[in-house]
CHARMM internal coordinates of N, CA and C (Angstrom, degrees):
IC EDIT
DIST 1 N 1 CA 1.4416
DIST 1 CA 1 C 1.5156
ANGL 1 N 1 CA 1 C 111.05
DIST 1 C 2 N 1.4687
ANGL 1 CA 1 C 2 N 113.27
DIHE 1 N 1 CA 1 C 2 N -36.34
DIST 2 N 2 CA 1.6883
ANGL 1 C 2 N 2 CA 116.92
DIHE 1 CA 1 C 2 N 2 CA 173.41
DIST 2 CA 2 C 1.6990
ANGL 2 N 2 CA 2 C 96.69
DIHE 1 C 2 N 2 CA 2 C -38.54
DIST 2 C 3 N 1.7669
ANGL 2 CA 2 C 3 N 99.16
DIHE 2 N 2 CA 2 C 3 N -80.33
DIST 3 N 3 CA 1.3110
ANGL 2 C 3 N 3 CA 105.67
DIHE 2 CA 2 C 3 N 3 CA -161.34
DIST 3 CA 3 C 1.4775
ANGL 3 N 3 CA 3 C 121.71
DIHE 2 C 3 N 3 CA 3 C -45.35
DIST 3 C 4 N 1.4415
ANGL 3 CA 3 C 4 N 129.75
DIHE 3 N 3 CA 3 C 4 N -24.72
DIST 4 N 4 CA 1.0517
ANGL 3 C 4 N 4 CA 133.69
DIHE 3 CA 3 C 4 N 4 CA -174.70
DIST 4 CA 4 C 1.7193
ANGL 4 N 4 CA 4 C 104.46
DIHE 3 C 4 N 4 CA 4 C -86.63
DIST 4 C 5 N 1.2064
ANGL 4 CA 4 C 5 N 127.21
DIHE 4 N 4 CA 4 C 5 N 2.96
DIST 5 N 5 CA 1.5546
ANGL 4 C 5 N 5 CA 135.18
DIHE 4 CA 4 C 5 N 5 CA -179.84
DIST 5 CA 5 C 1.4420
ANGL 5 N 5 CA 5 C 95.40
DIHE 4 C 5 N 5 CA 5 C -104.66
DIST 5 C 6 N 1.0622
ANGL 5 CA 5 C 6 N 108.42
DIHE 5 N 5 CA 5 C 6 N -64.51
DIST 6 N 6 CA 1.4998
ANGL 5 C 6 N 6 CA 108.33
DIHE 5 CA 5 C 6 N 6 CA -166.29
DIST 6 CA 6 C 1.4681
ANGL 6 N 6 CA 6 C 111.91
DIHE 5 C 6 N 6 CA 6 C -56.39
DIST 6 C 7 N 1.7680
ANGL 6 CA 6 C 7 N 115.43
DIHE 6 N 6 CA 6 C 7 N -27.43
DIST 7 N 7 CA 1.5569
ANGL 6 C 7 N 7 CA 108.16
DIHE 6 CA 6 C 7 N 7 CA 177.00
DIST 7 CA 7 C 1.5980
ANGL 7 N 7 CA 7 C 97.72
DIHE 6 C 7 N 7 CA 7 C -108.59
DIST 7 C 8 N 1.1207
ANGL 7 CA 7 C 8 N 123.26
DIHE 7 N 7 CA 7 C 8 N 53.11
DIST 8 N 8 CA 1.7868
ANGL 7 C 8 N 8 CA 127.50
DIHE 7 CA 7 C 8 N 8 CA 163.87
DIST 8 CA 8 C 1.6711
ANGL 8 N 8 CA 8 C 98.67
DIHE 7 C 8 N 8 CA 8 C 43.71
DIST 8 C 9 N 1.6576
ANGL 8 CA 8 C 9 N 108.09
DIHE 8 N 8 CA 8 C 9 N 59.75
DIST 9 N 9 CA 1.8137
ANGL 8 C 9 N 9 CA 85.16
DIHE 8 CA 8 C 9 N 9 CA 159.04
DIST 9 CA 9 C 1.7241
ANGL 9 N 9 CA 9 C 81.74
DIHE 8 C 9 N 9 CA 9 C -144.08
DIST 9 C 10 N 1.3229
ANGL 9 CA 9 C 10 N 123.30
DIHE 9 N 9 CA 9 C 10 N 81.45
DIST 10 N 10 CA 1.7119
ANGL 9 C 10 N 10 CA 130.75
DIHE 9 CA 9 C 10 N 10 CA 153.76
DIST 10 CA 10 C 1.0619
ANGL 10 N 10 CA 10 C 102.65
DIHE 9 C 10 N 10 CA 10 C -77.92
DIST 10 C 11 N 1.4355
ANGL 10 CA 10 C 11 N 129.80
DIHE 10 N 10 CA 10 C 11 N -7.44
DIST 11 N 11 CA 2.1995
ANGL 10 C 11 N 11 CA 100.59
DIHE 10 CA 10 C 11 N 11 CA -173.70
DIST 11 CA 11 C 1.4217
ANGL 11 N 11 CA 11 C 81.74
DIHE 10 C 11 N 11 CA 11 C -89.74
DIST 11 C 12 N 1.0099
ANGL 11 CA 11 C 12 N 141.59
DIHE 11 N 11 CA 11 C 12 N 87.19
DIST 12 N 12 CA 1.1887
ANGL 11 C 12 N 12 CA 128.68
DIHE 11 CA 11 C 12 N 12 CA 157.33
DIST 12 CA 12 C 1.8545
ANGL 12 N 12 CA 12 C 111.24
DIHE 11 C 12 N 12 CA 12 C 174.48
DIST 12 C 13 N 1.2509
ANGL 12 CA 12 C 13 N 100.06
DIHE 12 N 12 CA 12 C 13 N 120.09
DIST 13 N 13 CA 1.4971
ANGL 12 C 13 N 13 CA 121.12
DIHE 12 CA 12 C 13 N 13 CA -150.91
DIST 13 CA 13 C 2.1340
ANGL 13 N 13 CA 13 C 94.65
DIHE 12 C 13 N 13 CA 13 C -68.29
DIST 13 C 14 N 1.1807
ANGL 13 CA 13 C 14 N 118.36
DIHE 13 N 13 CA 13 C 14 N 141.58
DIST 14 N 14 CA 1.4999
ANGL 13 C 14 N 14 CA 97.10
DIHE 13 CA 13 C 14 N 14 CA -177.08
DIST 14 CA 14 C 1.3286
ANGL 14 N 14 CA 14 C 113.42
DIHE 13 C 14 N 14 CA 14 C -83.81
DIST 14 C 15 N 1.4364
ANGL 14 CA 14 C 15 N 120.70
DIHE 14 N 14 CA 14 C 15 N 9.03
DIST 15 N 15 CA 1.4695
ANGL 14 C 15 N 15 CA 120.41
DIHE 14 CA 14 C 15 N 15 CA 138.57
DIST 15 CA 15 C 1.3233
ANGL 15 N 15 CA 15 C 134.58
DIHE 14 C 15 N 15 CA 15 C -52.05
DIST 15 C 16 N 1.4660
ANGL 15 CA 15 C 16 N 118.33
DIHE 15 N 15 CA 15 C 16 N -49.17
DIST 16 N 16 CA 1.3497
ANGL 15 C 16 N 16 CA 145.79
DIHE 15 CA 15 C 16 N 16 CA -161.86
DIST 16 CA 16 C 1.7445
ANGL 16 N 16 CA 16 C 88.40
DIHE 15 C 16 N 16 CA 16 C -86.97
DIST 16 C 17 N 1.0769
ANGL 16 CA 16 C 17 N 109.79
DIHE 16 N 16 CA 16 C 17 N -45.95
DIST 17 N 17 CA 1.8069
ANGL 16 C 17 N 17 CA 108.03
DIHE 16 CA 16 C 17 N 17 CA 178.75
DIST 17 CA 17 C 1.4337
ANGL 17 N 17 CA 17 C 113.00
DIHE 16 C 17 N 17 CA 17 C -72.16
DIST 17 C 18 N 1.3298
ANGL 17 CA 17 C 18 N 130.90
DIHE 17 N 17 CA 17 C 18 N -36.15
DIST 18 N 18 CA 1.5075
ANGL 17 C 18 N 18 CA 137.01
DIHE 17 CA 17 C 18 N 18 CA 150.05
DIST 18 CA 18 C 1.5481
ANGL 18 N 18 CA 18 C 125.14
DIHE 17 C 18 N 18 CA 18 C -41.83
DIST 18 C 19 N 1.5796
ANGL 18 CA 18 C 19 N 104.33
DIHE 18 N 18 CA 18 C 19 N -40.42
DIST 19 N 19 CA 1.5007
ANGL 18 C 19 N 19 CA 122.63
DIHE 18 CA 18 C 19 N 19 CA -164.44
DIST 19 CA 19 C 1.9888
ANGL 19 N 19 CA 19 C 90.00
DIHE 18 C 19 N 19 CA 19 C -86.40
DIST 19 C 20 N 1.4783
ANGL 19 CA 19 C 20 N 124.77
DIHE 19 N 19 CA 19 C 20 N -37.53
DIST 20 N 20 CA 1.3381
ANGL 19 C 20 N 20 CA 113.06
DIHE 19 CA 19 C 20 N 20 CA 164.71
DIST 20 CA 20 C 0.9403
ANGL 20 N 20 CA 20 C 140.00
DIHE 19 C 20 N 20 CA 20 C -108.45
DIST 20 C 21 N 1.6094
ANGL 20 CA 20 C 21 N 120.06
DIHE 20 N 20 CA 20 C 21 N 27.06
DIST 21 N 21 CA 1.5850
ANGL 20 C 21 N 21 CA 119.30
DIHE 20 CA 20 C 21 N 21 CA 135.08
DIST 21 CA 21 C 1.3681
ANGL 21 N 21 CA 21 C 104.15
DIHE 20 C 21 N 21 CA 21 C -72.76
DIST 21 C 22 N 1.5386
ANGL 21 CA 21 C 22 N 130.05
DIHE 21 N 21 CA 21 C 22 N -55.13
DIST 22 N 22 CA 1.3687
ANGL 21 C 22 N 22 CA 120.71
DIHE 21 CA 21 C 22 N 22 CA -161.98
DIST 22 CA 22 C 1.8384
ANGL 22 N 22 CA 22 C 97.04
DIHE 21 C 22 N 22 CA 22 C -48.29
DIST 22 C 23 N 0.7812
ANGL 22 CA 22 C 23 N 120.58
DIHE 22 N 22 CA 22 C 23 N -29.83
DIST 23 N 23 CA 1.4265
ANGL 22 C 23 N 23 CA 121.51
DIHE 22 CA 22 C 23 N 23 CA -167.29
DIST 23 CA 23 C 1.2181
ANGL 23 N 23 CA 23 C 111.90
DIHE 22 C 23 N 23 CA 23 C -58.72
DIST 23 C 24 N 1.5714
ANGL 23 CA 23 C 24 N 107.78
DIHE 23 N 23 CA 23 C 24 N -54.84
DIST 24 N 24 CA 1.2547
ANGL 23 C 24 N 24 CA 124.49
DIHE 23 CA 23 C 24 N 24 CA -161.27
DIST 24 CA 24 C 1.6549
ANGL 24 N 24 CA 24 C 103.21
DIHE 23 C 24 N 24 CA 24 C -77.60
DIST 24 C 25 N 1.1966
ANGL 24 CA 24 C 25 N 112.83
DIHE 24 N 24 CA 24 C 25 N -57.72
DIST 25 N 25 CA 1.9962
ANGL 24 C 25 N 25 CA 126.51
DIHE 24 CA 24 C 25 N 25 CA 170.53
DIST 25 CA 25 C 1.1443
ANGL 25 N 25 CA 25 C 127.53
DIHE 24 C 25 N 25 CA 25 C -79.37
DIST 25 C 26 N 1.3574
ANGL 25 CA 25 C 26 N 143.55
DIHE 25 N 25 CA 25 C 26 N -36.34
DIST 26 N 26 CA 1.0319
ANGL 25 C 26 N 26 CA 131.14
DIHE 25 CA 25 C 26 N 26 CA 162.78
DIST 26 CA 26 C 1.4153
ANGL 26 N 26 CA 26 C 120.56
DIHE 25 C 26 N 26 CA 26 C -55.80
DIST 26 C 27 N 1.3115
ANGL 26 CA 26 C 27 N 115.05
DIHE 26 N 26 CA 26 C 27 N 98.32
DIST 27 N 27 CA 1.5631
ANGL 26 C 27 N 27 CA 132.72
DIHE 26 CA 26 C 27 N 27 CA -162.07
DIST 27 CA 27 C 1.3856
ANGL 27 N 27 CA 27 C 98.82
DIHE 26 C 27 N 27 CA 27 C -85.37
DIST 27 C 28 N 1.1122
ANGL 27 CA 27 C 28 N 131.02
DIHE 27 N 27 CA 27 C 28 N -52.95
DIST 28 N 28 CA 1.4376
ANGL 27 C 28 N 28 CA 127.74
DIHE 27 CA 27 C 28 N 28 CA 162.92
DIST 28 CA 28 C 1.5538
ANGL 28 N 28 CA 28 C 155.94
DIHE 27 C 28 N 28 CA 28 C -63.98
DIST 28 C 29 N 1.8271
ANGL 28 CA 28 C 29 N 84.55
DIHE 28 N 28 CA 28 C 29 N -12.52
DIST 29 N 29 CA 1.7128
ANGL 28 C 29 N 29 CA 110.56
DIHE 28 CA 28 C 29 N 29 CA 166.54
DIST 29 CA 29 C 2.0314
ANGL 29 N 29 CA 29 C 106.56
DIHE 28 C 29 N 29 CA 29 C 64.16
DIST 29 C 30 N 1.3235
ANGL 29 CA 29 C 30 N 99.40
DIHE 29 N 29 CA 29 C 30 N 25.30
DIST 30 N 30 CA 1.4910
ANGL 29 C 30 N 30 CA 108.13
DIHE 29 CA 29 C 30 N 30 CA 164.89
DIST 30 CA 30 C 1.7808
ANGL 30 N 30 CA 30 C 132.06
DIHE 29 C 30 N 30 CA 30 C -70.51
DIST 30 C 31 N 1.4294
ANGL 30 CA 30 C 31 N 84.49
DIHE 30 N 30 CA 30 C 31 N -26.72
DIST 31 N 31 CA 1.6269
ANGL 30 C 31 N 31 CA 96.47
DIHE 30 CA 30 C 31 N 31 CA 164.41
DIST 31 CA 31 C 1.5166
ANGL 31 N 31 CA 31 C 90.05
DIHE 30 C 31 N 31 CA 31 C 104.38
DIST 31 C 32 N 1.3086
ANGL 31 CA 31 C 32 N 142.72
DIHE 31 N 31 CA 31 C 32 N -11.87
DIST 32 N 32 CA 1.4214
ANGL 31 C 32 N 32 CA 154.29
DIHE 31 CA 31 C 32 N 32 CA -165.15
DIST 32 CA 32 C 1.8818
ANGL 32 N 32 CA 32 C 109.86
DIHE 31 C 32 N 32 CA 32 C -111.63
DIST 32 C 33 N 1.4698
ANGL 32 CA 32 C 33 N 106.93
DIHE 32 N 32 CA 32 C 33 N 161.82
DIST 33 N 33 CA 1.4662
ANGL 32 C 33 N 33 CA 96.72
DIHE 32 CA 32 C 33 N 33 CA 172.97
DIST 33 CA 33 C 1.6781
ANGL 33 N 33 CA 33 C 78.13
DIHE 32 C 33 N 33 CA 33 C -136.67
DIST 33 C 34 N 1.1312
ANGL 33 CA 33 C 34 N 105.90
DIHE 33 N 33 CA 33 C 34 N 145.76
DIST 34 N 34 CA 1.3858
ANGL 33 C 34 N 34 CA 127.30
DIHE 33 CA 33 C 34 N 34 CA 170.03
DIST 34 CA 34 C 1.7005
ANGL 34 N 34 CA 34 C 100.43
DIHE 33 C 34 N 34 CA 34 C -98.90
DIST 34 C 35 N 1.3800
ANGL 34 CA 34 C 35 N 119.68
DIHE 34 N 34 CA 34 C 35 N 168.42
DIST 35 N 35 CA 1.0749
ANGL 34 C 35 N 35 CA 120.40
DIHE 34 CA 34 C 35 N 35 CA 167.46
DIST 35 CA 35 C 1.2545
ANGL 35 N 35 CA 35 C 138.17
DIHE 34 C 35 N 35 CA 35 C -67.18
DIST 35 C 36 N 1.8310
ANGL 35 CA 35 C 36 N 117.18
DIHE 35 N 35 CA 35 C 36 N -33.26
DIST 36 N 36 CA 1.0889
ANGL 35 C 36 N 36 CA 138.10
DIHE 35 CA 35 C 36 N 36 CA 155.07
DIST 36 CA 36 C 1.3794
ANGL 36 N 36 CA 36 C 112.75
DIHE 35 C 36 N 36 CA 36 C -49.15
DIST 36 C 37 N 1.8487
ANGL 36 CA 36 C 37 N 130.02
DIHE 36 N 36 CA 36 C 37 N -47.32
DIST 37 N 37 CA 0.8252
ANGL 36 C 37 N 37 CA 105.17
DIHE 36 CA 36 C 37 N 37 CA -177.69
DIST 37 CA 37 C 1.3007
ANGL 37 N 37 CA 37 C 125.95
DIHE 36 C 37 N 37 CA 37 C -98.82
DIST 37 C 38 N 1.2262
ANGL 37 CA 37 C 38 N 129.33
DIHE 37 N 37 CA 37 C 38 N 23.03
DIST 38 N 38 CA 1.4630
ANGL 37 C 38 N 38 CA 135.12
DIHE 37 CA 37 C 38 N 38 CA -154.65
DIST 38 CA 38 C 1.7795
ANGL 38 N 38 CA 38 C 69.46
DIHE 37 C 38 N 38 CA 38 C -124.93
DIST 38 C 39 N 1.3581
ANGL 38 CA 38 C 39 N 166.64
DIHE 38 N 38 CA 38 C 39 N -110.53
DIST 39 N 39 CA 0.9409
ANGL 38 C 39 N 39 CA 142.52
DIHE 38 CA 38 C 39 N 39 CA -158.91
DIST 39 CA 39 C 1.5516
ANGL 39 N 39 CA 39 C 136.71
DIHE 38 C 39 N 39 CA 39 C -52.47
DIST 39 C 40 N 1.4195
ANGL 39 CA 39 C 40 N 109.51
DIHE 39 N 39 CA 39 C 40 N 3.25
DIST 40 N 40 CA 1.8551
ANGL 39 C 40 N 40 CA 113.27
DIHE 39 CA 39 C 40 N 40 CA 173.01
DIST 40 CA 40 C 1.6930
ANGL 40 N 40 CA 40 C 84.53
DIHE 39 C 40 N 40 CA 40 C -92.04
DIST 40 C 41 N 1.5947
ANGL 40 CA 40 C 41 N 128.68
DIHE 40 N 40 CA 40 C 41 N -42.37
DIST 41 N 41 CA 1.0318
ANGL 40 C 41 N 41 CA 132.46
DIHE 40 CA 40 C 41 N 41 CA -165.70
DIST 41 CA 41 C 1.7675
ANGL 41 N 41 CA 41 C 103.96
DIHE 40 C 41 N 41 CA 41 C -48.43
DIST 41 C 42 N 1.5021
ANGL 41 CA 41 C 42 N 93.54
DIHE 41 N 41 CA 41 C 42 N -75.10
DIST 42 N 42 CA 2.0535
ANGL 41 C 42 N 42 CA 100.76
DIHE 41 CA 41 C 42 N 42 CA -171.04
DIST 42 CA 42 C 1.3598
ANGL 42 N 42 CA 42 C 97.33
DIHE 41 C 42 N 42 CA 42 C -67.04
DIST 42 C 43 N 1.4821
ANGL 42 CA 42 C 43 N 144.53
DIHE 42 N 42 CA 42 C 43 N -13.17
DIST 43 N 43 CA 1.7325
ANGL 42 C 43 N 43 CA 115.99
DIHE 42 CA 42 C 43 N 43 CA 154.86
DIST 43 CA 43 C 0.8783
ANGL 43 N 43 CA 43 C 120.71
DIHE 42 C 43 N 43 CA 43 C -78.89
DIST 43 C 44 N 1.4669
ANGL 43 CA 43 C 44 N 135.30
DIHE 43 N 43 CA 43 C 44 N 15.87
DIST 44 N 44 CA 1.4578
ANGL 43 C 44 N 44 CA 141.05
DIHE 43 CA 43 C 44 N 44 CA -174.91
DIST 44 CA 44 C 1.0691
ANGL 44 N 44 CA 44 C 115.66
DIHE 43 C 44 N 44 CA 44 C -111.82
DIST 44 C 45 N 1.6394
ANGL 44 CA 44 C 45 N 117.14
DIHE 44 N 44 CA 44 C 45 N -23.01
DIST 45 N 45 CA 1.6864
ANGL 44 C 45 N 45 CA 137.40
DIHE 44 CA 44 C 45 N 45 CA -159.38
DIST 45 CA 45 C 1.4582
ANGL 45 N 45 CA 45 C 96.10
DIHE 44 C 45 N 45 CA 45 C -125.54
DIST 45 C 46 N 1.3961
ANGL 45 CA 45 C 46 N 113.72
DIHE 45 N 45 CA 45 C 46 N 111.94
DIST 46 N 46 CA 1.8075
ANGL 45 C 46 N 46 CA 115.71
DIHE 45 CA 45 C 46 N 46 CA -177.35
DIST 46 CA 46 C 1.3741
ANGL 46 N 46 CA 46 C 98.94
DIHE 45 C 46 N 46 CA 46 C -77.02
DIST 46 C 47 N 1.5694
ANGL 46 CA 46 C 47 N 114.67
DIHE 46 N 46 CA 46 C 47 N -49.14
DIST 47 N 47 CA 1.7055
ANGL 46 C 47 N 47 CA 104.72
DIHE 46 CA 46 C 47 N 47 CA 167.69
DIST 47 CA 47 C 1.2610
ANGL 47 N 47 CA 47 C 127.78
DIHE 46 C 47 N 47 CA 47 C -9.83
DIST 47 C 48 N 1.6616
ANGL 47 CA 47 C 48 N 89.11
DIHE 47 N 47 CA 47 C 48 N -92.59
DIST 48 N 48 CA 2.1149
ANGL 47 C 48 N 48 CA 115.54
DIHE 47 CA 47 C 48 N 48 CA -179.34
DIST 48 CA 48 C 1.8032
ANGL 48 N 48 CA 48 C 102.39
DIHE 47 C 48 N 48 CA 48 C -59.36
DIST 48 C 49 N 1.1329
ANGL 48 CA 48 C 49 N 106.80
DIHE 48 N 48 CA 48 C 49 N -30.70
DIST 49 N 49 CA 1.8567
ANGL 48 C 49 N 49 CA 87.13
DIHE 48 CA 48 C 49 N 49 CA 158.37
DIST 49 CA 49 C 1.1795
ANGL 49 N 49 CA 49 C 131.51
DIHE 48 C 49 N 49 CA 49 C -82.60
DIST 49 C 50 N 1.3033
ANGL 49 CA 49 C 50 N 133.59
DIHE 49 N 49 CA 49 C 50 N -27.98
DIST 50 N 50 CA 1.3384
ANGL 49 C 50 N 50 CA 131.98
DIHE 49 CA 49 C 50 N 50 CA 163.28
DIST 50 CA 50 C 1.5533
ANGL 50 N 50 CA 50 C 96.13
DIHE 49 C 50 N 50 CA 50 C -57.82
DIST 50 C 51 N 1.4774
ANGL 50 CA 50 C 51 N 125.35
DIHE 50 N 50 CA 50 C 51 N -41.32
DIST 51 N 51 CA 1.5657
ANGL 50 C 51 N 51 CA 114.18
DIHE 50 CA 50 C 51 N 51 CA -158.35
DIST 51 CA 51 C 1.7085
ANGL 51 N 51 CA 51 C 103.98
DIHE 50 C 51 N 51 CA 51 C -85.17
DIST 51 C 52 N 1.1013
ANGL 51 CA 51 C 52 N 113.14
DIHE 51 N 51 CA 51 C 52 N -19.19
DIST 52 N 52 CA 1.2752
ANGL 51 C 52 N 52 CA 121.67
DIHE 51 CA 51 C 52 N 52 CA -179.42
DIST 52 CA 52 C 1.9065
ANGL 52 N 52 CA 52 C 113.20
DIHE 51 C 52 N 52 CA 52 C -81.00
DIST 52 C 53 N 1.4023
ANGL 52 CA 52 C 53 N 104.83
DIHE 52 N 52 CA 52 C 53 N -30.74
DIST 53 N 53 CA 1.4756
ANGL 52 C 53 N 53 CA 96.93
DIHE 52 CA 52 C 53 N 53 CA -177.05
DIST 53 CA 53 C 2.0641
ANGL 53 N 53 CA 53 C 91.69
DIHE 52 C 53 N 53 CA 53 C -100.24
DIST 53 C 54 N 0.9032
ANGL 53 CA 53 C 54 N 120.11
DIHE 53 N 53 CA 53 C 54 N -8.68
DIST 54 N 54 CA 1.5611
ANGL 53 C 54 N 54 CA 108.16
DIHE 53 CA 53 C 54 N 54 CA 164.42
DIST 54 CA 54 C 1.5423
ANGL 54 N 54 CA 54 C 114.33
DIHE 53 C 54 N 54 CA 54 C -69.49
DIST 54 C 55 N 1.3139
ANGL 54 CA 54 C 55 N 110.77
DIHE 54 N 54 CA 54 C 55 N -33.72
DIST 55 N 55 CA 1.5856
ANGL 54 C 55 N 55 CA 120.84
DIHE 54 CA 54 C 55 N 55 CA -177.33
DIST 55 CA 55 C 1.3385
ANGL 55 N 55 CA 55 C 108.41
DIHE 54 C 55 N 55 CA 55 C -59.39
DIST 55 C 56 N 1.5895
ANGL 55 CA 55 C 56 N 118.74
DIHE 55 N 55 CA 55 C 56 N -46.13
DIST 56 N 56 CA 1.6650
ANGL 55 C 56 N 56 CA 122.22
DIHE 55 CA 55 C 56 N 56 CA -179.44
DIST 56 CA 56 C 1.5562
ANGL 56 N 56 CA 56 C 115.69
DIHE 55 C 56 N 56 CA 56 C -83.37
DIST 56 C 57 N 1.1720
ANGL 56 CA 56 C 57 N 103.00
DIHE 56 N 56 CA 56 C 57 N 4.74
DIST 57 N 57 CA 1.7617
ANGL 56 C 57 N 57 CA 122.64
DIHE 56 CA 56 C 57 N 57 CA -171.31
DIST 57 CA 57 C 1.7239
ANGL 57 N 57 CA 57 C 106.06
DIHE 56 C 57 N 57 CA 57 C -83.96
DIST 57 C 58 N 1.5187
ANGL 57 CA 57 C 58 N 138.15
DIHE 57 N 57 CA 57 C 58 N 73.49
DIST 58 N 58 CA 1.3065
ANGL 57 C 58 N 58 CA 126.31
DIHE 57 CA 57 C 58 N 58 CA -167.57
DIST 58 CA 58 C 1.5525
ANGL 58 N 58 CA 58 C 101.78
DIHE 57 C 58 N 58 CA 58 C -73.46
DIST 58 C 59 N 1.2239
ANGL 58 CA 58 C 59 N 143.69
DIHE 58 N 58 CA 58 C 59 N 19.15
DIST 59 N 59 CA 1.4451
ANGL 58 C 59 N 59 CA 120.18
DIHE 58 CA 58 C 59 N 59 CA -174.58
DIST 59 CA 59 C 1.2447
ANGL 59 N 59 CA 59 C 68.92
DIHE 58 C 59 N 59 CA 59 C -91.37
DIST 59 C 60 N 1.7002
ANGL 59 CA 59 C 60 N 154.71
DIHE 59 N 59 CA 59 C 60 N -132.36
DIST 60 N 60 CA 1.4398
ANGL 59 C 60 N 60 CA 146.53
DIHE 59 CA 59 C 60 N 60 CA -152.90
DIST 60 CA 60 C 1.9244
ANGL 60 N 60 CA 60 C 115.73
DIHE 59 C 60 N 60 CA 60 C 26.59
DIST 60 C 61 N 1.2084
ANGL 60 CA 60 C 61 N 89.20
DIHE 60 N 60 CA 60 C 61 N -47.00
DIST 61 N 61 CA 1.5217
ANGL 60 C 61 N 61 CA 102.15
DIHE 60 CA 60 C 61 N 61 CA 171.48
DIST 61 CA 61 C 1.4112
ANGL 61 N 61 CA 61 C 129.27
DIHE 60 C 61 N 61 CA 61 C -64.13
DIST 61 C 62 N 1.3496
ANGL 61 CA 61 C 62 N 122.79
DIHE 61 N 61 CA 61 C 62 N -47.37
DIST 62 N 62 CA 0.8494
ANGL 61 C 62 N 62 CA 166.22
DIHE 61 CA 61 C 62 N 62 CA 174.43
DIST 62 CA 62 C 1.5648
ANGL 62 N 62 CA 62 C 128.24
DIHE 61 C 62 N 62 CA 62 C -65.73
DIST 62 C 63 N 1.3942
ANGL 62 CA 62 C 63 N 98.24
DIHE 62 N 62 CA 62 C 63 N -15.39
DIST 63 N 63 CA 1.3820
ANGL 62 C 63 N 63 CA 120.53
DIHE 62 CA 62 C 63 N 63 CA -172.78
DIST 63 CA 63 C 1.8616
ANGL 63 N 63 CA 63 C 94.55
DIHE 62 C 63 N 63 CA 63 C -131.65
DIST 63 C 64 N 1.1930
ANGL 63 CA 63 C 64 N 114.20
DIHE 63 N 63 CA 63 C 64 N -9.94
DIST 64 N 64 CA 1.9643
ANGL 63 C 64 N 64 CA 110.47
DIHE 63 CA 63 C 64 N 64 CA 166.52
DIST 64 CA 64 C 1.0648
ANGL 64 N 64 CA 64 C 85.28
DIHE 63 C 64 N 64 CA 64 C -92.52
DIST 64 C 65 N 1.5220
ANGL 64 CA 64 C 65 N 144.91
DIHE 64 N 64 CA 64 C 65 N -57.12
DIST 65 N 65 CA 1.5249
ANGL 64 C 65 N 65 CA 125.16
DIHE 64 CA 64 C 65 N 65 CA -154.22
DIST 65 CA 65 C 1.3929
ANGL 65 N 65 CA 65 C 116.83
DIHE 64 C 65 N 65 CA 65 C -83.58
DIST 65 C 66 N 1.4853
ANGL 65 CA 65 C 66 N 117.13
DIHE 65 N 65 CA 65 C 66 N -17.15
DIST 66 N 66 CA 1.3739
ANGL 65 C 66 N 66 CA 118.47
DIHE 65 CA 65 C 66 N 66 CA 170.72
DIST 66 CA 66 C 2.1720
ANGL 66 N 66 CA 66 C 115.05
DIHE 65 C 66 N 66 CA 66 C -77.09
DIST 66 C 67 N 1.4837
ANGL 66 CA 66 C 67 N 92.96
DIHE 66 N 66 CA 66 C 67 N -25.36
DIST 67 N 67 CA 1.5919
ANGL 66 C 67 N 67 CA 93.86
DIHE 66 CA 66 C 67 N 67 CA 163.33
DIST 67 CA 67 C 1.3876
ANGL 67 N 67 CA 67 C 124.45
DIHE 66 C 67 N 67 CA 67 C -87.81
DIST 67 C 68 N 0.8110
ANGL 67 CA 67 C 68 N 116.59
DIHE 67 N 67 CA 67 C 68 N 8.62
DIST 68 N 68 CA 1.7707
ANGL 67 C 68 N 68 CA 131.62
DIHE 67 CA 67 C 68 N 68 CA 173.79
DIST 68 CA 68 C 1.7670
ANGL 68 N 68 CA 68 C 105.93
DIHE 67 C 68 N 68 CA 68 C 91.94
END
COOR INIT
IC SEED 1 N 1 CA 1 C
IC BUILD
Protein backbone atom coordinates (compact mmCIF):
# COMPACT_ATOMS: atom_id res chain seq x y z
CA UNK A 1 0.00 0.00 0.00
CA UNK A 2 3.19 2.39 0.73
CA UNK A 3 4.31 1.80 -2.81
CA UNK A 4 1.07 2.37 -4.37
CA UNK A 5 0.83 5.99 -2.33
CA UNK A 6 4.00 7.08 -2.99
CA UNK A 7 3.45 6.43 -6.92
CA UNK A 8 -0.34 8.06 -6.85
CA UNK A 9 -2.39 4.77 -7.30
CA UNK A 10 -4.72 4.87 -3.67
CA UNK A 11 -8.05 4.28 -5.61
CA UNK A 12 -7.21 1.02 -5.52
CA UNK A 13 -7.47 -1.38 -2.55
CA UNK A 14 -3.97 -3.55 -2.41
CA UNK A 15 -6.24 -6.37 -2.86
CA UNK A 16 -7.82 -5.10 -5.99
CA UNK A 17 -4.05 -4.22 -7.09
CA UNK A 18 -3.00 -7.93 -6.28
CA UNK A 19 -6.30 -9.21 -7.89
CA UNK A 20 -4.87 -7.13 -11.29
CA UNK A 21 -1.58 -8.27 -11.74
CA UNK A 22 -2.83 -11.83 -11.19
CA UNK A 23 -5.05 -10.85 -14.01
CA UNK A 24 -2.75 -9.45 -16.14
CA UNK A 25 0.33 -12.44 -15.48
CA UNK A 26 -0.92 -15.27 -14.35
CA UNK A 27 -0.86 -16.90 -17.81
CA UNK A 28 -2.08 -20.06 -16.56
CA UNK A 29 -4.91 -18.99 -14.14
CA UNK A 30 -3.35 -21.30 -11.27
CA UNK A 31 -3.94 -18.76 -8.71
CA UNK A 32 0.12 -18.69 -8.26
CA UNK A 33 2.88 -16.52 -10.01
CA UNK A 34 5.95 -18.38 -10.64
CA UNK A 35 8.95 -16.39 -11.27
CA UNK A 36 9.08 -16.87 -14.92
CA UNK A 37 5.81 -15.66 -15.06
CA UNK A 38 5.62 -12.67 -12.94
CA UNK A 39 8.71 -11.41 -15.06
CA UNK A 40 7.59 -12.61 -18.86
CA UNK A 41 4.34 -10.98 -17.36
CA UNK A 42 5.79 -7.08 -16.44
CA UNK A 43 7.97 -7.30 -19.85
CA UNK A 44 4.92 -7.83 -21.64
CA UNK A 45 2.76 -5.11 -19.75
CA UNK A 46 4.36 -1.43 -20.36
CA UNK A 47 1.93 -0.38 -17.55
CA UNK A 48 3.14 -2.88 -14.57
CA UNK A 49 6.64 -2.06 -15.94
CA UNK A 50 6.66 1.46 -15.82
CA UNK A 51 4.81 0.77 -12.32
CA UNK A 52 7.19 -1.76 -11.32
CA UNK A 53 10.49 0.16 -12.12
CA UNK A 54 8.87 3.43 -10.35
CA UNK A 55 8.40 1.18 -7.24
CA UNK A 56 12.38 0.47 -7.08
CA UNK A 57 12.90 4.20 -8.04
CA UNK A 58 13.61 5.92 -4.28
CA UNK A 59 13.95 9.55 -5.57
CA UNK A 60 9.73 9.40 -5.39
CA UNK A 61 10.60 8.58 -1.86
CA UNK A 62 12.68 11.00 -1.24
CA UNK A 63 10.68 13.71 -2.45
CA UNK A 64 7.44 12.48 0.26
CA UNK A 65 9.94 12.66 3.04
CA UNK A 66 11.59 15.80 1.99
CA UNK A 67 7.82 17.38 1.80
CA UNK A 68 6.95 16.34 5.19
Amino acid sequence: QAIQAINGHTNMSAEEFTNMIFQKIDVNNDGELTLEEFISGVERDKDLMELITKSFDLSNVLKVIQSG
